[in-house]
Structures are given as structure tokens and as C-alpha cells.
C-alpha positions, 0 to 999 in steps of 0.5 A: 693871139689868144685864139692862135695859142688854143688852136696850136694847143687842141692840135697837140695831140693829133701832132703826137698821134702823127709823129708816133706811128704804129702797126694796128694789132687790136688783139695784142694791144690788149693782152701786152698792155693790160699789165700797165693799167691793172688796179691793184688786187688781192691775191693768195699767193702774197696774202694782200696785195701790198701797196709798198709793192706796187708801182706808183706816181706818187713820188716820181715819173719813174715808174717806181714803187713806194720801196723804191722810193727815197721819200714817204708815200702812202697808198689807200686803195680805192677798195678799202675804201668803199669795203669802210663804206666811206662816203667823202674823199676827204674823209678817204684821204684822211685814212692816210698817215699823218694827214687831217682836214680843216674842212669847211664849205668856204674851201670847198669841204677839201682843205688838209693838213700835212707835216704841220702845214695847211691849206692849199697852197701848201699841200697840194691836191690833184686828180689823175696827176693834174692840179686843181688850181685853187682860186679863192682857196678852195678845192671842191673836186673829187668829191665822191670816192665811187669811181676811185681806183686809189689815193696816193699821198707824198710827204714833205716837199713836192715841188720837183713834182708838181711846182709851187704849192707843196711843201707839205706834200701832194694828194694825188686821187687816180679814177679807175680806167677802162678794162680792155679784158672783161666786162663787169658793171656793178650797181649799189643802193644805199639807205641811211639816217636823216633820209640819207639815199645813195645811189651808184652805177659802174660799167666798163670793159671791151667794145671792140676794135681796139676801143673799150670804155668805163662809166660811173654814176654816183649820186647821194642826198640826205636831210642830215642832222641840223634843221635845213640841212639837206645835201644833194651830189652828183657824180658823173665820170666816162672813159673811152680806150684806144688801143691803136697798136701794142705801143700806141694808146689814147685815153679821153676822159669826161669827168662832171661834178655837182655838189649842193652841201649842207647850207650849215657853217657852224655852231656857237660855242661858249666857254670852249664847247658848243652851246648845249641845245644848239647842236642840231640848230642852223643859223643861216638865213632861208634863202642861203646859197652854196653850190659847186659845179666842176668840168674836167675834159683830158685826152692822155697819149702813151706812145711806148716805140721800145722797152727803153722808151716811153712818152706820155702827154695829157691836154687838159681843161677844166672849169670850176664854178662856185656860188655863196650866198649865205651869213658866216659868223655866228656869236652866241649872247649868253646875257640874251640867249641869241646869236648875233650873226655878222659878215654876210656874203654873196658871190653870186659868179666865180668861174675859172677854167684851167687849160694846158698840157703835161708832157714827158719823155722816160729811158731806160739805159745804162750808165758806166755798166749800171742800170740808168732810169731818165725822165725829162718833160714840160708843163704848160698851164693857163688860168682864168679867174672871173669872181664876182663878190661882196663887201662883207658887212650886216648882222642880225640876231636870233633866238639861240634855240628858236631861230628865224632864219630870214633873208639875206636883204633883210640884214644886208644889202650889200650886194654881188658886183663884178670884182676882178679878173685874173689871168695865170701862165705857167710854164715849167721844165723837169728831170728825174733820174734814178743811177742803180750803183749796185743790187743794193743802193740806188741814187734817185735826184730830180729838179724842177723850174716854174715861172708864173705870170698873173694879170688882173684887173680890177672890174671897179677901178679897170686897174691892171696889175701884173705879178712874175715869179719863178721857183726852182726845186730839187730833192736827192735820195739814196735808198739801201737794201742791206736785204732784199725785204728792207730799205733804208733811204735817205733825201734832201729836198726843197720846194716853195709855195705861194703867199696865196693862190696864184690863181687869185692873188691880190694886187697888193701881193703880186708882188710878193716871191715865193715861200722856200722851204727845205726838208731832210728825211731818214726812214726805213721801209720793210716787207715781210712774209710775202707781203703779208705784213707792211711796215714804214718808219720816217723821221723828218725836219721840215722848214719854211721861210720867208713867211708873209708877216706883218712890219713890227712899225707898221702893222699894215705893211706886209714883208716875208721875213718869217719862219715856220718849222716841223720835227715828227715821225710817221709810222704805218704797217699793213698785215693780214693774219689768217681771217684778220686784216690791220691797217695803223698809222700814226704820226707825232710831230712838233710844229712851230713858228720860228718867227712870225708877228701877226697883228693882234688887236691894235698892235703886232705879235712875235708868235715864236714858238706858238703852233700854227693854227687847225695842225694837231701834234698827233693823229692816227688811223686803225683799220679792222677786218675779221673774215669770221666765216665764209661771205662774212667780214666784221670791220672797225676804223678808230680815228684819232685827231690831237687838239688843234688851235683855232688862232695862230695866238693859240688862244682858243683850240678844238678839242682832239677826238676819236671816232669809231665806225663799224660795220659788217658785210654779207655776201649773200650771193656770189653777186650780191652783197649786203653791208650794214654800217655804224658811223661814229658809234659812240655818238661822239660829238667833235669839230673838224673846223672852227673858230673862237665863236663857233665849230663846225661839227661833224656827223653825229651817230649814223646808221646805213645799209647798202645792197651791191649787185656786180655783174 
């Protein structure tokens, strides 16, 4: 039955290309369609290419602007991104409004905070519109922001989008397509601090007959600033475009990544700061493990018979692989000067494969007179997870300043066995809508059903637990123009998110339904001067229930009785002004623990009122652009991240920092550009992750120089 389901499934997309027939015209597929898939680009005419103004999927189906949108989104595209010289997608992620990583190597360097949520269940994260099932809590792809075309951001709840996982909001990263107009390729090389080496190549444009195609290459490696802290990274994407005639499209897409981080988890810290003389030290054992290896393979369809119609479909499969090895706490013995090191952990096998389609229909029409924007389609998902893994357990101790780093048999031999393997299905309808009452305001609703299944089995005991679920979510907005540059919007929307990753739920949660939660948001949305200045204001009110709590008789019973909420305001503006470009947000917000008890040392603890752990109060981004002569741009990014608990006791936090980087871009020939970069400047040293013993610190000052040659 297994195999007949993935037959029916890989034969979709010939079934569609033969329902959907139409006449070849190569030559004015290319020219009619171009405008659809074009990236978005400066020109003079609005000063900069407004994000504001462009369309985006962000938050919905329907084709429309962030303007258009009753909801807070945020745009960065993928040129700002590399013109800062930004070398991770976290850190590119993090450039918009309100948004902060808790990255650390066990959640795959990927774990964002958003609206006073965190994690992966809670803030969703995709890659061109596909979810990235998180098993085991971790996200590891895209990693390298090479091949990106832009970043899109959704606050508040998304679940009448994507489903269950999101009531923070969804990240969506979209990679750049083949060109079917011109040819361009581009080459980069890259040298930095600490033997740090970058090296990128892309290439696209027209093959003829219909076909055109796109590949990017991106590989970096550096020794980094701790001892045995070298990095290797490997980024592969290709493309294929078939324009079979001006309404019918395909797109294959092979994505491969390969990533061997940093094999450090952290310093120790004493008294609320890291142990002085430890901060280039590592405490992990010689023979330490972290390895990442991601596959994506999707063929997307866009079949358009009219103006008013359009069907979109993408077949998808993924696998994800992840190897640990390694010893993940560190306390520091002031009374020895050592480090006792516990918790050693080794998963030696964690694959899972994700396959399944995403189809939708949109219309354009009218209803009673007055224009009328529909979408309806279905998802279809099915996820295997197959872990192998350890009882965490040993210890050790070090020197704190001359560490020996041994093997991990040496202190443990508690070994990876084959632990258990989880099945997921997921079946999900939804609808949009977007009613135009008049010129002046607009009605847009959408509502969303899921239900999951999991089966696991225990490899140990060859027990097998079954878990059903299902979730339905909606939003309502209303957007007024009360002048044709300014819109104010108002909406209402619910979603859920799981207790854990469905992808890898426990037996023993299985049983466990969904988190609901509810927002209301009012905001305002204005463009200016021809789109040379951007500005966004939102104000919101984000609750979440049934939170997994512990029983107040019986700390080892677990119910869903909690609640946690948010208030904050979000604000951005972009502008340019004769040489000078700005990008600033910013983002004050008020999260808490409604109700929630938690277990704290033998006993149960009502938290009302203490702020959910790694979610800082304030945040904000400053962007800098001086165009000071011809072929000569200076640029600052500030970032500043308000303090952040590292326990939901609020006992102990991570202190808030700002980081400046700068640099300066010389366009020495039409073709070749020379970009000279400083990465924290002021040599700040500060945590982006970490726990009451120790931090994960971040990069400490950096140089770099790039050389691009685009041809």
C-alpha cells in the first residue's frame, strides 16, 4: 500500500501537465512571463525598489503586496544581504523587525524568536513555501544566503498559511530562479580572520527552446576563534525552467547542503560573565562529532488558462541527516580551576525524509460588482523519522585554561543504539478570500484545517504508540486606504502549535492536542515619495493556551492548562535621500507567563508573571548606506538584542548587546567589485544562546575582503 501511495504521488505532476494543455509558443513564454518571476530591483524612477510594494507570499496565496496585506510582514532582500557582506541565514533573518536567534549547534545554528515566542514549533520556518519539519527541534537548512533571492517574514499567527507550528509567525526564505531573458554568472572569493575562506559561483539564463536554468555553488571554511574550532560548508542549488507555452510552466529544483560547524557548545561563566582566560578555549572532547546533510528535490507547476485563473502545484521530497558526538555541559570549579563536563551524547544516525504536494487554485472575479480574489487548494505530507541515540550520562574534569580534551569513551561509554521510528501524515485543506468593498477598503479572510497522525515505535521495546490530532485556523483583516499612499488594517487571527515536533513526538505526548492561540493587531502602513521612504507601525496582543504544564500534586503528570502572552509594537522604515540609503526597525514588546508551573528543584512553581526564557523585551536593526562618490558605497549595520532569561525562573539571563559592523565597496571596474569588511567592530564580546553555566558566545572582531567578478 506504501509503494501504491508514492506511485500515485511521483505521477502527479504528469497528470497535471496532461490535464492542462497548451500551445508551444517558446518565444512569447518568455517575454509574457518574465514579469512573474522578476527579483526585485533598484531603479531611479522610485528611488528603491520598495519592498512595501512588491508582491509577496508572505502572508497569503493571493498575490498581494505587504500594502495589501491586513498583517505585519517584512521584506529583506536577498541584495541587502549580501551588499552587508552577511554570511549565515540566521544572521540575514535576524536584519528583520522584532526577529532574534537562540542559535546553538543542538537546533541546527537556526532557532528564532518572534513576538515573545520561541523555537520551532512556535515560529515557523520554510524554504520557497515548504516547511522544514523540525524532528528533534532542529532546522539546519538554508544555511548560506549565496543563492537568495529574498527573505520574507509573517508576524503573529500563521497557521491559516502553513498549519500547526506558528503562532509566532513564519520565515519564508525564497532562492533565486532561472532567468529565461539574459545570461549573467557571477564569481566571488573571499578571504577573512582565523583562515576564513569564501568561495561562490552563479550562473543562469536561456538554453533555448523554452528551457532555461540557474546554478549556485557556495562553499566557506575558517579555523574560527576557539581552539578546534574549525568550520567546513557546502552549498549546492540548480534549477531547470520549462516554458512549455505562455500558460504552462515547470520548474525542477535540486537543492544539497553540507554543513560541518564549529565543534564548540559554549564557555563557562561565573558570577553572570564568562570565565576570564576561557574565551578562546574548547571544551569538547578530540573526537567530537556535528554533521548536517540536507537534500531537497521539488518539481513546481503553474498552469495560468486566463487572466482570472491560475493553478499552482509543487511535488516535494526532502532528507535531513544530522550526527552528534560530542560532551554539552560545562560547569566551571572556581575552587579548582577546572571544568567538570557532563552529559555526553552521541547520535550517530537521524534521518528523516519528508515527502508530499501543495496544490491551489487562485480566481479573479467579481462579486455584486466589486472585485473578488479566491484561492482554495490542499496539502498533502508524509514524514519519516528513523533516530538512533544515547542515554545521556558521564563526566569528566579539565583544566579551565589548559584543557585535554580526551575521547569521548574515555569518560562515557554509553553508546548510540537504535532508539525509535516515527511516522507523520498530514492532510490539510484551505481558502483565501480578498472582497475590494470599494477603491478604499478591502476584506481579506482565510481559514485552514490539518489533521496529523503519528505512529512510533519504540526500536527497544518494539512498542507502538499511535497519536491523532487535528487544528483548524482563520484570521479577518479589513485594510483602508483613506489615501491612495496610506493603509490602515485591522485582523483578528487564530493558530496552534504543537506541544513538541510532530515529526518526533514522545510516546508519552502523543496524546497531548494542540496549543490555541489568538491575536488581535492594528497598524498602519504608508509610502512616500515615490517609494523613497517606507515606514510600518503595528500594534498587537498575542495569547497562547493550553501550554504543557506540570500537575501542582503530581510534578511527573503533565496537563495543558497553561498560558502565555504578548503586548509590543513593531516599527520599521526604509528611505533613501540623495547618496544616502537607511533601513531601521525596531520592536518593544511585553511577554509573560499568564499561568504556568514548572518544576523547580524537588517541587512545582507558578511563574505568573516571569518572561519565557531566550525572548528579549527590545530589539532593533540599523542599516547605513552612503554612496560618497561614483563606485564607492561606505555601510554600518547596529544591531541591538535586549537582555534574555536563560531559565523560565528568570533566574539567571544573557546580558543585551550591540554589535556594529562596517565596511566599504569598491567598484573598481563595471565588472568587478572589491568589498573590504569589519564584523563587530568594537570587539564586543556577547552570548546569542546559553544556559546558568555557560554561553555560546559569538564572533569576535573580524576582518574580510571579497573580490566579486559578474559576467
Amino acid at each position: 500500500m506504501k509503494y501504491a501511495r508514492r506511485a500515485r504521488l511521483a505521477a502527479l505532476p504528469l497528470a497535471l501537465a496532461a490535464a492542462f494543455p497548451a500551445t508551444p509558443s517558446f518565444g512569447q513564454t518568455v517575454a509574457t512571463d518574465a514579469a512573474t518571476l522578476a527579483p526585485v530591483t533598484v531603479t531611479e524612477e522610485r528611488g528603491v525598489a520598495t519592498p512595501l510594494m512588491q508582491k509577496s507570499s508572505a502572508g497569503s496565496r493571493l498575490d498581494l503586496t505587504p500594502f495589501e496585506t491586513p498583517a505585519s510582514i517584512a521584506i529583506v532582500p536577498g541584495e541587502v544581504i549580501r551588499e552587508l557582506g552577511v554570511t549565515s541565514i540566521i544572521e540575514a533573518k535576524t536584519l528583520a523587525p522584532g526577529l532574534s536567534s537562540a542559535n546553538s549547534p543542538g537546533n541546527g545554528g537556526n532557532l528564532l524568536n518572534a513576538r515573545g515566542f520561541t523555537g520551532q514549533n512556535s515560529v515557523k520556518q520554510l524554504y520557497n513555501g515548504l516547511e522544514i519539519s523540525n524532528a528533534g527541534g532542529v532546522v539546519s537548512f538554508p544555511f548560506d544566503p549565496w543563492n537568495i533571492e529574498r527573505i520574507e517574514a509573517l508576524y503573529g499567527p500563521a497557521s491559516v498559511l502553513y498549519g500547526a507550528g506558528s503562532i509566532g509567525g513564519a520565515v519564508n526564505v525564497i532562492a533565486k530562479r532561472p532567468d529565461p531573458l539574459q545570461s549573467r554568472h557571477e564569481i566571488a572569493l573571499g578571504v577573512g580572520s582565523d583562515n576564513a575562506r569564501h568561495e561562490a559561483i552563479s550562473s543562469t539564463g536561456p538554453l533555448g527552446g523554452g528551457f532555461s536554468y540557474r546554478f549556485d555553488l557556495s562553499h566557506r571554511a575558517a579555523d574560527n576563534w576557539v581552539d578546534r574550532g574549525d568550520s567546513d560548508t557546502l552549498a549546492v542549488s540548480a534549477a531547470l525552467r520549462f516554458d512549455a507555452s505562455s500558460q504552462l510552466k515547470f520548474i525542477l529544483s535540486a537543492d544539497y547542503g553540507k554543513q560541518n560547524p564549529m565543534h564548540y557548545l559554549g564557555t563557562p561563566v561565573l558570577n553572570g560573565a564568562p570565565v576570564a582566560g576561557t574565551l578562546t578555549k574548547n571544551y569538547n572532547i578530540a573526537d567530537s562529532d556535528l554533521f548536517f546533510e540536507d537534500k531537497w528535490l521539488t518539481l513546481e507547476t503553474e498552469w495560468k488558462p486566463s487572466a482570472s485563473l491560475a493553478v499552482h502545484n509543487t511535488l516535494y521530497r526532502m532528507e535531513h541527516n544530522r550526527r552528534y558526538r560530542d560532551v554539552t555541559v560545562f560547569t566551571f570549579q572556581p575552587a579548582t580551576s577546572t571544568v567538570r563536563r557532563t552529559s555526553y551524547r552521541d547520535i550517530s544516525y537521524s534521518l528523516q525524509t519528508q515527502e508530499g504536494a501543495n496544490t491551489f487554485a487562485s480566481f479573479k472575479s467579481t462579486l455584486a460588482g466589486m472585485r473578488n480574489e479566491f484561492v482554495a487548494g490542499f496539502q498533502l505530507e508524509r514524514s519519516f523519522y528513523d533516530r538512533f541515540d544515547n542515554v545521556r550520562g558521564g563526566a569528566s574534569v579539565v583544566n579551565a585554561y589548559n584543557p585535554v580534551p580526551g575521547t569521548y569513551t574515555a569518560a562515557y561509554l554509553g553508546q548510540s543504539i537504535p532508539m525509535y521510528f516515527l511516522e507523520m501524515k498530514r492532510a490539510g485543506v484551505y481558502v483565501e478570500n480578498r472582497l475590494a468593498l470599494s477603491d478604499q477598503l478591502s476584506v481579506v479572510a482565510g481559514l485552514r484545517s490539518d489533521s496529523y497522525r503519528t505512529e512510533r515505535e519504540d526500536r527497544q521495546t518494539r512498542v507502538s504508540t499511535n497519536g491523532k490530532l487535528s487544528g483548524t485556523s482563520g484570521s479577518l483583516g479589513v485594510v483602508f486606504n483613506p489615501v491612495q499612499e496610506v493603509a490602515v488594517y485591522g485582523q483578528v487571527a487564530t493558530a496552534s502549535d504543537p506541544v513538541t515536533s510532530l515529526a518526533s513526538i514522545g510516546a508519552n505526548q502523543q496524546g497531548f492536542g494542540l496549543s490555541k492561540g489568538r491575536q488581535v493587531e492594528i497598524g498602519v502602513k504608508q509610502s512616500l515619495w515615490d517609494g523613497r521612504l517606507d515606514w510600518t507601525l503595528a500594534a498587537y496582543h498575542l495569547v497562547k493556551k493550553d501550554l504543557l504544564t506540570s500537575n501542582l500534586n503530581n510534578p511527573t503528570i503533565q496537563e495543558q492548562v497553561g498560558q502565555q502572552s504578548t503586548r509590543g509594537i513593531e516599527a520599521s522604515a526604509t528611505a533613501r535621500l540623495g547618496q544616502w540609503r537607511f533601513d531601521i526597525n525596531g520592536t518593544v514588546l511585553d511577554p509573560t507567563f499568564d499561568d504556568f508551573r514548572a518544576q523547580v528543584g524537588g517541587g512545582t512553581q507558578q511563574l505568573a508573571g516571569k518572561v519565557p526564557m531566550t525572548v528579549p523585551k527590545r530589539s532593533a536593526n540599523l542599516l547605513a548606506f552612503w554612496d560618497f562618490t561614483p563606485g564607492w558605497t561606505a555601510r554600518t549595520a547596529l544591531q541591538y538584542v535586549g537582555e534574555r532569561y536563560v531559565n523560565n525562573t528568570n533566574t539567571a539571563s544573557l546580558p543585551s548587546y550591540t554589535v556594529l559592523n562596517a565596511g566599504l565597496n569598491w567598484k573598481a571596474m563595471p565588472k568587478l567589485g572589491i568589498d573590504l569588511r569589519v564584523d563587530n567592530l568594537t570587539d564586543k564580546v556577547y552570548a546569542t544562546q546559553g544556559s546558568e553555566s555557560q554561553w555560546i558566545l559569538s564572533r569576535p572582531r573580524t576582518f574580510w575582503v571579497t573580490g566579486t567578478y559578474a559576467f
